[in-house]
C-alpha positions as CSV (number, residue, x, y, z in Angstrom):
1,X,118.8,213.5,212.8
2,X,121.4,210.8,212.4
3,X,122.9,212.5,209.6
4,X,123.0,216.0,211.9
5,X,124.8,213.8,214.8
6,X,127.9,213.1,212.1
7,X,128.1,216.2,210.3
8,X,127.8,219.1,213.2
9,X,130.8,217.9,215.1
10,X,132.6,217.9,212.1
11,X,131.8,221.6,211.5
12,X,132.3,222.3,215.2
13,X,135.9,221.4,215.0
14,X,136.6,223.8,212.2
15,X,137.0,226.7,214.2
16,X,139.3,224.8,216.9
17,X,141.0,223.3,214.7
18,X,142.1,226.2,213.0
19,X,143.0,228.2,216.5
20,X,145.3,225.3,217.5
21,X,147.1,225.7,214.3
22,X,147.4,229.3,214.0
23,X,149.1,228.4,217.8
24,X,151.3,226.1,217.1
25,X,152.2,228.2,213.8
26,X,153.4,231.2,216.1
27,X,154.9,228.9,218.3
28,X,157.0,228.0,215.4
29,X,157.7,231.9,214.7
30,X,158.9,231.9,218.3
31,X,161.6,229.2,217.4
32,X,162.9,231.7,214.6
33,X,162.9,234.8,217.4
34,X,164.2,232.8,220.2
35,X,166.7,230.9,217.9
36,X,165.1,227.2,219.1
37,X,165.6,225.3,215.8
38,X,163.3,222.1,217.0
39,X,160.5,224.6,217.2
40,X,160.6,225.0,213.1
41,X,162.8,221.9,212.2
42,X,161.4,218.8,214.5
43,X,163.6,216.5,213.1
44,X,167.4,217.1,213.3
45,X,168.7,218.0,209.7
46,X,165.2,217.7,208.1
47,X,163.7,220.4,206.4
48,X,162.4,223.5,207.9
49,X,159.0,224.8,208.3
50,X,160.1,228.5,206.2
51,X,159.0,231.7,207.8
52,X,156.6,232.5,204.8
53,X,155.1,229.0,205.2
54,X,154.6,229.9,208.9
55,X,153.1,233.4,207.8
56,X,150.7,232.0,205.1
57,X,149.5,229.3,208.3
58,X,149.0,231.8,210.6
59,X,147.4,233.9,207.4
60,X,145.0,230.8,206.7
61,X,144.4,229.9,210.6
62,X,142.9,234.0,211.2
63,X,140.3,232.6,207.9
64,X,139.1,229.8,209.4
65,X,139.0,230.9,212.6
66,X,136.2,233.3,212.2
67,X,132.1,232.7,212.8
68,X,129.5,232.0,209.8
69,X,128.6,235.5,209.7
70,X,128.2,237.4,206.8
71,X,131.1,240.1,208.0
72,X,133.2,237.1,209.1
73,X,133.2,235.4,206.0
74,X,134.3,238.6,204.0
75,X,137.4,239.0,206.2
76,X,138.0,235.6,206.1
77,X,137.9,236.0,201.7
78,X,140.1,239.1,201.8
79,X,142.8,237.2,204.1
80,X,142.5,234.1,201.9
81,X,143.0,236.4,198.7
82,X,145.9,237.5,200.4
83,X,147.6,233.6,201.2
84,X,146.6,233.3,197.4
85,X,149.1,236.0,195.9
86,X,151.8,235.0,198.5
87,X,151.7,231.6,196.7
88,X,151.3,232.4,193.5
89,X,154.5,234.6,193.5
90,X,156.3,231.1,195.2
91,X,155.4,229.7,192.2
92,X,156.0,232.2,189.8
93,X,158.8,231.9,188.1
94,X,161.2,234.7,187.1
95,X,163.5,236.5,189.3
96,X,160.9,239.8,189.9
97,X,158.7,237.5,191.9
98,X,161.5,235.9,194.1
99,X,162.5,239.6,194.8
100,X,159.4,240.7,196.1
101,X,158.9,237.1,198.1
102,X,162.5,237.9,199.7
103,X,161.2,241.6,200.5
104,X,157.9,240.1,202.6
105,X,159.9,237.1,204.2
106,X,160.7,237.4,207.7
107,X,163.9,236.1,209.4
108,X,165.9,236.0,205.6
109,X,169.4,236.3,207.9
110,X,168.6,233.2,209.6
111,X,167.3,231.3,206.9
112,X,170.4,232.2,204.6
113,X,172.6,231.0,207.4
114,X,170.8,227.4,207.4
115,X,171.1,227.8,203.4
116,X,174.8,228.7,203.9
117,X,175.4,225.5,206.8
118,X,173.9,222.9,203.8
119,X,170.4,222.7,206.1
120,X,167.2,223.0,203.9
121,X,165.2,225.7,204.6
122,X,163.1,226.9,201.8
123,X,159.3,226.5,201.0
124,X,158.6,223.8,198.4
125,X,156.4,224.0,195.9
126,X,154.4,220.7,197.1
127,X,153.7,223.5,200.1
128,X,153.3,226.1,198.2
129,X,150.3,224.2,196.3
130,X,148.8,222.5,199.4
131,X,148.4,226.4,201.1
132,X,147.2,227.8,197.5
133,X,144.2,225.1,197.6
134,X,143.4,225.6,201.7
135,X,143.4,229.2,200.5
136,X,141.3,228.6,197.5
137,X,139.0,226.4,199.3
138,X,138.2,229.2,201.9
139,X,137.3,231.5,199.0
140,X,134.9,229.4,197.2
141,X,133.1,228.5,200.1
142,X,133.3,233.1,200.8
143,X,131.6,233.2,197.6
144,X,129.2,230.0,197.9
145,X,131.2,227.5,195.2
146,X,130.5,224.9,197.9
147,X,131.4,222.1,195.4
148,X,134.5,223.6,194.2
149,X,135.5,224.7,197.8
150,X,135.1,220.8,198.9
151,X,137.2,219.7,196.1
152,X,139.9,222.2,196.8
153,X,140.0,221.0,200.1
154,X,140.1,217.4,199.6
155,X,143.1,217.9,197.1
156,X,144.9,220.4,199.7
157,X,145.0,217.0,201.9
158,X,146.9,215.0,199.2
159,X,150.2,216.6,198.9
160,X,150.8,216.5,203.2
161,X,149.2,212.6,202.9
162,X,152.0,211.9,200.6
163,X,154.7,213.8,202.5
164,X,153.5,211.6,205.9
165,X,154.2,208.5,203.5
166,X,157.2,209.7,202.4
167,X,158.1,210.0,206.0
168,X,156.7,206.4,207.3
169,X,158.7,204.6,204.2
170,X,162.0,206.6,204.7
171,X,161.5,208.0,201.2
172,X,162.9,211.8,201.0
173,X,161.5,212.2,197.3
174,X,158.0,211.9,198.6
175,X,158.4,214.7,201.5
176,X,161.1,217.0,199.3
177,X,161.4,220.3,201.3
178,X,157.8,219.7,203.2
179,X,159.4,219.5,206.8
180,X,157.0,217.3,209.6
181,X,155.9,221.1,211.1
182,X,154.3,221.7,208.0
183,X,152.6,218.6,207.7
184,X,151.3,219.0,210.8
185,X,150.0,222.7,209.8
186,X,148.8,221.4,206.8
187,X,146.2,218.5,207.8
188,X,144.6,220.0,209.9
189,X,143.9,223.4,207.9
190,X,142.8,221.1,205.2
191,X,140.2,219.4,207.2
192,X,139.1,222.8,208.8
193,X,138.9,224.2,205.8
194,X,136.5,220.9,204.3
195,X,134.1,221.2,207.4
196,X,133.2,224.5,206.3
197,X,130.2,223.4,204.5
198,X,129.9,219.5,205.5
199,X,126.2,220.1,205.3
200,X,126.4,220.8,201.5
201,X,127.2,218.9,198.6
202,X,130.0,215.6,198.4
203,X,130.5,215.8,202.3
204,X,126.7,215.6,203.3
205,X,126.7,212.4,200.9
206,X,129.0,211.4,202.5
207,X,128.2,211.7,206.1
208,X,125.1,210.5,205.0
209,X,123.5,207.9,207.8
210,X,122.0,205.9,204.6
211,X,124.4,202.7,203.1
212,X,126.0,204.9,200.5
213,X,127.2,207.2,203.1
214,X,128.6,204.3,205.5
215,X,129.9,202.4,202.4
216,X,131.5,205.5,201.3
217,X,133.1,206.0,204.5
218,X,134.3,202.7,204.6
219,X,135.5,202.6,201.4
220,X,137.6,205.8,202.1
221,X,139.2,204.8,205.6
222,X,140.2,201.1,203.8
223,X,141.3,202.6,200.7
224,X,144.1,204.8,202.8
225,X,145.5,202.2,205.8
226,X,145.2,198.7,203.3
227,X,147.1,200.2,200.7
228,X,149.4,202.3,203.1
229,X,150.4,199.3,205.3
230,X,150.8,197.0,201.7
231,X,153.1,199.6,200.9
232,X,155.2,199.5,204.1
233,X,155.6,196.1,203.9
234,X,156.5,196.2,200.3
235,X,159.2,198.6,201.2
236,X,160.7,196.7,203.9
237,X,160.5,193.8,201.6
238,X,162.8,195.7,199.0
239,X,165.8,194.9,200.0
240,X,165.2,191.7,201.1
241,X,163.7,190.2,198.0
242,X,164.1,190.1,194.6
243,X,161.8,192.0,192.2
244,X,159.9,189.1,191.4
245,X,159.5,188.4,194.9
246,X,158.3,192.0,195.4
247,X,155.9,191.6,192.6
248,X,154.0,188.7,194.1
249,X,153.5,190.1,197.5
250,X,152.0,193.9,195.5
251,X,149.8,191.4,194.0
252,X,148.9,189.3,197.0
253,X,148.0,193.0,198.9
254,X,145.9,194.4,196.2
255,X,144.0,191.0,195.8
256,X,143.7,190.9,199.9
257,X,142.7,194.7,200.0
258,X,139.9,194.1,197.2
259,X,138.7,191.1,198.8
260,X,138.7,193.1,201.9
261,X,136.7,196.4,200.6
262,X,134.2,193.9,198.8
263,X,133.2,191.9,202.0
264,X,132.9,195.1,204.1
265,X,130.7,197.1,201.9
266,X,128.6,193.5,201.7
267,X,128.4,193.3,205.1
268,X,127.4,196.8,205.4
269,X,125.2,196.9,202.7
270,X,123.4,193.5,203.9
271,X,123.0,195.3,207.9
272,X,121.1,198.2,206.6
273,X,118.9,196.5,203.6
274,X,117.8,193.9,206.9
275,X,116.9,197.6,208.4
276,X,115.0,198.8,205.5
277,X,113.2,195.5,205.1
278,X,112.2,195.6,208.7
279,X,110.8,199.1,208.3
280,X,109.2,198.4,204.7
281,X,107.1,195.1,206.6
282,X,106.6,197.5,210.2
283,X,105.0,200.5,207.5
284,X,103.0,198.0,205.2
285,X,101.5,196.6,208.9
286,X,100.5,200.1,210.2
287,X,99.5,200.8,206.4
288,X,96.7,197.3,206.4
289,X,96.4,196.1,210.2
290,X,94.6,197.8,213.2
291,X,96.8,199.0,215.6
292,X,94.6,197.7,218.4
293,X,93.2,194.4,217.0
294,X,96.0,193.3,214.5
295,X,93.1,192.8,212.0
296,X,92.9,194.5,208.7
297,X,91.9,198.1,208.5
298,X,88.7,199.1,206.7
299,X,91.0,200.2,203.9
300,X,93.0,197.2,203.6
301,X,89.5,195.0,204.1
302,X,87.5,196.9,201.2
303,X,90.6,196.0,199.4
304,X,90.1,192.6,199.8
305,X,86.5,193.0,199.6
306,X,86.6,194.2,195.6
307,X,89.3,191.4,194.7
308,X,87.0,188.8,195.8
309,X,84.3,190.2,194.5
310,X,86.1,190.4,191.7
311,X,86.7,186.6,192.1
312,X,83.6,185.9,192.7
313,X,82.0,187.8,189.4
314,X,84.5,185.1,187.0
315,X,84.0,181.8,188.2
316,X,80.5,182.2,189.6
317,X,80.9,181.2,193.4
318,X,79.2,182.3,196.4
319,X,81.0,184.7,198.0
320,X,79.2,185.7,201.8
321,X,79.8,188.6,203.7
322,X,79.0,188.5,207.9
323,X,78.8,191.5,209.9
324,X,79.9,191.6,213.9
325,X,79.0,194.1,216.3
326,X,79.6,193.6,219.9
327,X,76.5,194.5,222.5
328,X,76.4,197.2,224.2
329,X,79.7,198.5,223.9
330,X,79.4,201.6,224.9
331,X,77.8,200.0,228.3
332,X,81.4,198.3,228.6
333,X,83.6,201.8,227.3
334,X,81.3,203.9,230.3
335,X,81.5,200.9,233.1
336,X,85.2,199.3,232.8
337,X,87.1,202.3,230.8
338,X,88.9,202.7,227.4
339,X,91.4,199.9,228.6
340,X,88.4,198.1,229.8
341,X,87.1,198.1,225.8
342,X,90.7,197.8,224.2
343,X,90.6,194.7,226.1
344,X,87.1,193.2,225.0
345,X,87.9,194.4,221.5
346,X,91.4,192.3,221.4
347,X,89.8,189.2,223.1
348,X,86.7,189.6,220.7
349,X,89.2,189.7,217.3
350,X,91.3,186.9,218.4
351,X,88.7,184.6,218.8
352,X,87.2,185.2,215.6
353,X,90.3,184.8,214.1
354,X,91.0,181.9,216.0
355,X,87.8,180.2,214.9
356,X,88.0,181.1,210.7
357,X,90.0,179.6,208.0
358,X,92.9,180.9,206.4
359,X,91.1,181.8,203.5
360,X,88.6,183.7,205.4
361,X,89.6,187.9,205.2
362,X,89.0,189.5,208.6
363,X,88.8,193.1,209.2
364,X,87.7,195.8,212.0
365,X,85.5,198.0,210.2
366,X,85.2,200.7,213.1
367,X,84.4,201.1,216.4
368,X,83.1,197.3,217.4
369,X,82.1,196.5,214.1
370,X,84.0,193.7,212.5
371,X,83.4,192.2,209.0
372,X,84.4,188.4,207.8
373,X,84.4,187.6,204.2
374,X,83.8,184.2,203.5
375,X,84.9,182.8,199.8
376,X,83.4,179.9,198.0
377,X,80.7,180.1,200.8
378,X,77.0,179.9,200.5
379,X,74.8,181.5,203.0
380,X,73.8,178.6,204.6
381,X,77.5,178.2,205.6
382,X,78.0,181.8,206.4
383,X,75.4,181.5,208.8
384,X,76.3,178.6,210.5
385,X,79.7,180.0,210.9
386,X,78.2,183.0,212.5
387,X,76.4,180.9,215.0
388,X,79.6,179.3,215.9
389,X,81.3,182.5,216.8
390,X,78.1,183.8,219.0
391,X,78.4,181.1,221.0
392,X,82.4,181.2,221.5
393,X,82.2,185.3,221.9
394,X,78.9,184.3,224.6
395,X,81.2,181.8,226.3
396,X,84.1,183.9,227.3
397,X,84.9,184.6,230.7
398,X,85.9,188.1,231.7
399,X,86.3,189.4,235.7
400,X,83.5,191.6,236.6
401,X,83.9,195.3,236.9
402,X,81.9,197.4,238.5
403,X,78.5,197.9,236.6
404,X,78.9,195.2,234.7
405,X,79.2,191.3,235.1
406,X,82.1,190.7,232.7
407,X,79.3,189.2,230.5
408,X,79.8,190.2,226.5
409,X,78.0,189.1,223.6
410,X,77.7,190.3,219.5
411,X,75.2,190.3,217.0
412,X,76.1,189.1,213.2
413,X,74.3,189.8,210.3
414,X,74.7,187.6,207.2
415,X,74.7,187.8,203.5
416,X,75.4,186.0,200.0
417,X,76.5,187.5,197.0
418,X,73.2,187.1,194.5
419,X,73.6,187.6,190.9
420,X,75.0,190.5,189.2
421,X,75.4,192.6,192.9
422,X,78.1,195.0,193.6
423,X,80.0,195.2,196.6
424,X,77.8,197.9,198.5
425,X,74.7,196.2,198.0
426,X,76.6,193.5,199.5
427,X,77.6,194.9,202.0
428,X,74.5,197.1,202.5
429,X,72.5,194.0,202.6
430,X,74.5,192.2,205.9
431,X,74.3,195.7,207.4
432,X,70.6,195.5,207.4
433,X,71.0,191.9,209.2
434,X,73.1,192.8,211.3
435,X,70.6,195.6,212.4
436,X,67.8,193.2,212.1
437,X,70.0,190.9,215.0
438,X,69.7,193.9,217.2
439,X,66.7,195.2,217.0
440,X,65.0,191.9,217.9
441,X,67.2,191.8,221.1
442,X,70.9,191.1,220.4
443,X,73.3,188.2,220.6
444,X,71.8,186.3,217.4
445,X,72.4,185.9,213.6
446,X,70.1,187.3,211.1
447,X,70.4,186.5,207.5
448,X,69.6,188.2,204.6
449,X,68.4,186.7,201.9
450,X,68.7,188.0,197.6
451,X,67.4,191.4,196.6
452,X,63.6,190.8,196.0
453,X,63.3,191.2,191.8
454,X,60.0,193.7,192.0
455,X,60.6,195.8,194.6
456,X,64.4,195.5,194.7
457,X,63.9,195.9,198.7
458,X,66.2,193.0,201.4
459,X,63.9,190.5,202.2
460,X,65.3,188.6,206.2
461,X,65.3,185.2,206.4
462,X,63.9,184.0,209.8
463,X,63.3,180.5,211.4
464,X,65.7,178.0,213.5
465,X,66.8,175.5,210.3
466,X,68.5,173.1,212.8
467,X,69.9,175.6,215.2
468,X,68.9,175.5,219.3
469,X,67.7,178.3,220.6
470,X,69.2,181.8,221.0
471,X,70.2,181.7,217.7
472,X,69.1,182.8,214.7
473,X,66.0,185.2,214.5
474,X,64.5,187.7,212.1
């Protein structure tokens, strides 16, 4: 989605784009018909925009102007094929092709006359390439050579870059017979022609909302205006320095610039990594906790569960499981509400966890069923730690609701690891207390004891062993 909000206005401004050039291209013809020079010269004894520059524009503008469609991008081939040989015969050398360029040029009389008054008026080769590789780039991308049509386009964008340098420094080698006019055709169609397919290839990279995309867009924007501004300052500096002074500040700019691009792309790179660490610890949470309870899930707790088993099977301690379910929950769901339940549940979770150590693994197995396993722990333990938490759960407070007196209590069923058991006898065992607890009336511990050797069946232990009354019972 990100990636769609950078790219499609990109592509949107192709076709505009392309209109307001193929405008301000005929606007430029009109200069030639109505004999305003500023219109196709801007700058006062500069070079001219040439009439067959203007007509390859206007040529190039009609090809990007037209819709994605598959008759549209035909027409917009054939016109670019078209733009093609008009530059290739600029570039051809030999006298036949000049002829037949003078037979297809409009206005010759008035650009001899400029010729004749020592005023340059001719098209360049620099725009003779730059309008070759706009028209090559619209072909490839008629014929689907989306990668070669994107390169194209980015090189079409060198040769007017240079000429606006050569303008900015006051350096009439770098603009030759590229007049501002054409410059300003010339940008523009190059970028048009690039967001033809921004959604494909080099250009999705790099619109790409990930940190190679905004690195690479970074990267690009610095490595133009740092080196361009060094370089004005350099050339202002020329004839006030000596070359050795000249020399130092090239080498203070580049050091400053690659300082510069280093920190950015750091900075950038360090922003979105702190995103992707957020959203790596936010999907391992919603991958092991429960949403509601912020306990494990029963995933993430049978996890746990085979690791210290696991534990528990090579050094030989008690490991003890305990099982929770909360009375009549269903009483409390049909009384108070869902909200009424989330609420019981989250009050119920955080006072178990509240009231365990940190080695203790804590998990909502389903529904109201919780499980605690207990490390290192003998049954004994495990049971008294149960009794602790019935009598915390029994003591909370909650306001009344209607059908019900607020009052909520749990059942636990208890068990220890005995030799050579797996996990789901385990766990099968404290299940069986835990149904024991409620079945002899709720709100009390039951503990199971080892798997009887004969019969293999769960034997319950029963009796007080210290405890007042209410809680444990077979």
């Amino acid at each position: 989605m990100e990636r769609a909000k950078l790219i499609r206005p990109f592509m949107a401004t192709t076709r505009p784009l392309a209109i307001a050039v193929g405008l301000l291209a005929a606007a430029s013809a009109g200069g030639y018909v109505f004999s305003i020079e500023q219109m196709y010269r801007p700058i006062s004894g500069g070079p001219a925009s040439h009439p067959l520059t203007i007509l390859i524009t206007i040529l190039l503008a009609t090809a990007l102007s037209g819709r994605r469609q598959v008759r549209d991008r035909r027409r917009s081939t054939v016109i670019a094929v078209l733009a093609i040989g008009i530059c290739i015969l600029r570039l051809w050398p030999g006298s036949g092709a000049a002829a037949v360029l003078a037979s297809i040029t409009p206005f010759n009389a008035m650009v001899a006359q400029d010729l004749k008054a020592g005023l340059r008026n001719s098209m360049g080769e620099n725009t003779a390439i730059m309008l070759l590789l706009i028209a090559s780039s619209i072909v490839s991308y008629g014929i689907r050579w989306i990668r070669s049509a994107q390169l194209l386009a980015f090189a079409s964008l060198a040769l007017p870059m240079v000429a606006v340098t050569g303008y900015a420094y006051g350096l009439p080698r770098f603009y030759g017979q590229m007049s501002m006019m054409t410059v300003t055709f010339g940008l523009p169609l190059g970028l048009a022609a690039a967001g033809l397919s921004a959604n494909r290839s080099m250009l999705r990279a790099i619109f790409s909302p990930y940190i190679t995309g905004r690195i690479a867009r970074i990267q690009i924007a610095l490595g133009y205006c740092v080196p361009f501004i060094a370089g004005f300052l350099i050339i202002r500096a020329l004839n006030e320095n000596s070359a050795n002074d000249l020399f130092g500040i090239f080498v203070v700019a580049i050091s400053w610039f690659i300082i510069l691009l280093i920190t950015v792309s750091s900075v950038i790179h360090e922003r979105v990594d702190h995103a992707r660490r957020h959203h790596e610890r936010t999907l391992e949470r919603s991958a092991t906790q429960d949403s509601l309870t912020r306990l494990f899930n029963r995933r993430h707790f049978d996890l746990c569960f085979q690791a210290e088993l696991q534990r528990s099977q090579r050094n030989g301690q008690p490991l003890s499981l305990i099982m929770i379910d909360i009375d009549h929950f269903k009483a409390v769901n049909d009384s108070g509400g869902h909200q009424t339940g989330d609420m019981i549940l989250r009050a119920v979770a955080g006072t178990v966890k509240s009231h365990t150590r940190m080695t203790d693994t804590l998990g909502r197995l389903g529904g109201e069923e919780f499980g605690i396993l207990l490390p290192d722990t003998d049954l004994e333990s495990a049971a008294y730690v149960a009794e602790s938490l019935r009598r915390v759960i029994e003591s909370l407070h909650f306001d009344p609701w209607p059908g019900h007196d607020g009052r909520v209590t749990a059942s636990f069923g208890c068990a220890c690891r005995a030799m050579g058991e797996d996990g789901d006898e385990l766990m099968r065992r404290a299940d069986i207390a835990l149904y024991a607890a409620k079945t002899e009336g709720r709100n009390r511990v039951s503990r199971a004891r080892e798997t009887s050797p004969d019969a293999g069946s769960t034997l319950l232990a029963g009796g007080n062993v210290g405890i007042e009354e209410g809680g444990w019972g077979e």
